[in-house]
C-alpha positions in Angstrom: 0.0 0.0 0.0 0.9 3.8 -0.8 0.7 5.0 2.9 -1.7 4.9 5.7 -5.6 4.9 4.6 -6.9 8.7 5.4 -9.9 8.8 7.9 -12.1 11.5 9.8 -9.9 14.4 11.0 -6.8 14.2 8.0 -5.2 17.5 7.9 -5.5 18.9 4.3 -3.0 21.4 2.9 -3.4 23.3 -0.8 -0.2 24.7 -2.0 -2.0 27.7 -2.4 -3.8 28.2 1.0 -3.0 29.6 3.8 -3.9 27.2 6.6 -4.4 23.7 6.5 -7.9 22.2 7.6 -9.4 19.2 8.4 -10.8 16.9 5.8 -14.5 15.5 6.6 -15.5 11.9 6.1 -18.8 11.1 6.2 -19.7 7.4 7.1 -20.7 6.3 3.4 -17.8 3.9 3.0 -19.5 2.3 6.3 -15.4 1.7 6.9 -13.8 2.7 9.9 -9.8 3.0 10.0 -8.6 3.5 13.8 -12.4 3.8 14.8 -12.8 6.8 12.6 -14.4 6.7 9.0 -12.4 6.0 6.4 -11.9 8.0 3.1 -12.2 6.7 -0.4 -11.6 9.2 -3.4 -15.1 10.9 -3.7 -14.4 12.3 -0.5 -13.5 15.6 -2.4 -16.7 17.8 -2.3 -16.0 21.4 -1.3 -17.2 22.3 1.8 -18.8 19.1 2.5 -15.5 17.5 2.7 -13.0 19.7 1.7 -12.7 22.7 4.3 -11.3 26.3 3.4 -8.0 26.6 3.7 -8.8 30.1 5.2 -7.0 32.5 2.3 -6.1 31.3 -1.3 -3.1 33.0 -3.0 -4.0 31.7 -6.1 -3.3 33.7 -9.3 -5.6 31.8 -11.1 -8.4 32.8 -8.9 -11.0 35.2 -9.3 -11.4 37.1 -6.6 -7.7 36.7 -5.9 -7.4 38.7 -8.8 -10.3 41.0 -7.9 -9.0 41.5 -4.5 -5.0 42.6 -6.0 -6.6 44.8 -8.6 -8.8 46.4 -6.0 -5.6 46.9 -4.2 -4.0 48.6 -7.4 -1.9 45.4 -8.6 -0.2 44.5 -5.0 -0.6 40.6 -4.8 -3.5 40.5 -2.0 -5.1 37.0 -1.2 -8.7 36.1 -0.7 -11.1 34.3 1.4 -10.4 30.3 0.2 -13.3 29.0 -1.6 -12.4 25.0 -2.3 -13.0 24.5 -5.9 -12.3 20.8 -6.5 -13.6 19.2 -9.1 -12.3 15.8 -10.2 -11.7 12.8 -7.4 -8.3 12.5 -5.6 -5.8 11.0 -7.4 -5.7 7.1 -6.0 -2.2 5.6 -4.7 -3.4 2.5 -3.8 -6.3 1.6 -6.5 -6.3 -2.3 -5.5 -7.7 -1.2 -1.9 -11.6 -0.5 -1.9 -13.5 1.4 0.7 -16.7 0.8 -0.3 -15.9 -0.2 -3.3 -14.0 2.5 -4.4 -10.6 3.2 -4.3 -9.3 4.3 -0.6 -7.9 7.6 0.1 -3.9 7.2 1.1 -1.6 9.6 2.6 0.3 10.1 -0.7 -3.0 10.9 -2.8 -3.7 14.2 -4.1 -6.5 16.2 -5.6 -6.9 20.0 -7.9 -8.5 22.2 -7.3 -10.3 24.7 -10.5 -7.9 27.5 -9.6 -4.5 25.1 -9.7 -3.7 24.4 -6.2 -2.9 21.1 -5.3 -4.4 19.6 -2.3 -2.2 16.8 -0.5 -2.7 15.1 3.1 0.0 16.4 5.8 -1.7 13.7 8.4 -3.6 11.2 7.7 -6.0 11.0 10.8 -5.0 7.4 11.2 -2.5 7.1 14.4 -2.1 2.9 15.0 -1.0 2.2 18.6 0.6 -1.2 19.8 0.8 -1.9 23.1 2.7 -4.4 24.9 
């Protein structure tokens, strides 16, 4: 496998955000990983499971560019607006979570105005004890 599975309470990070936030599973999957739910590659709708990564720097994005000519061409960030559009990117394709492909550390979504959204923790912490 390409990493540990992502559950419930991943941090999330765009490489054009701000601030990472906290990627929401909902139970779908009916899979839980560490007693959490686990994450399959549709979990990718904005807002639903995607959180704002408080302020987008993109160039690509509209009201970035709103906002910087508003502010007579000085590069001036805006409130992040999650724009994803396509499922992540699967690492691990042969693992199913519901029959779909599971959501790994190492996978990685776009979002419409070219940030890439990757997992900096993927929720799942295993514990062994002795």
């Amino acid at each position: 496998m390409a990493g540990p599975t992502v559950s419930m309470g991943a941090l999330t990070m765009c490489s054009f955000g701000m601030a990472p936030s906290t990627l929401i599973v909902l139970p779908i999957s009916m899979t839980l990983t560490d007693f959490m739910p686990g994450a399959n590659i549709m979990a990718m709708i904005p807002i639903v499971n995607i959180a704002p990564f408080a302020m987008c720097t993109s160039p690509a994005n509209p009201m970035v560019i709103a906002m910087t000519a508003a502010a007579l061409g000085v590069p001036t960030p805006a409130p992040c607006i999650p724009m994803t559009v396509a499922p992540w990117i699967p690492t691990a394709p042969n693992v199913l979570l519901g029959a779909i492909p599971a959501l790994t550390a190492d996978s990685m979504t776009m979002c419409m105005w070219a940030g890439v959204v990757k997992t900096t923790f993927p929720g799942e912490v295993n514990v062994i004890s002795i």
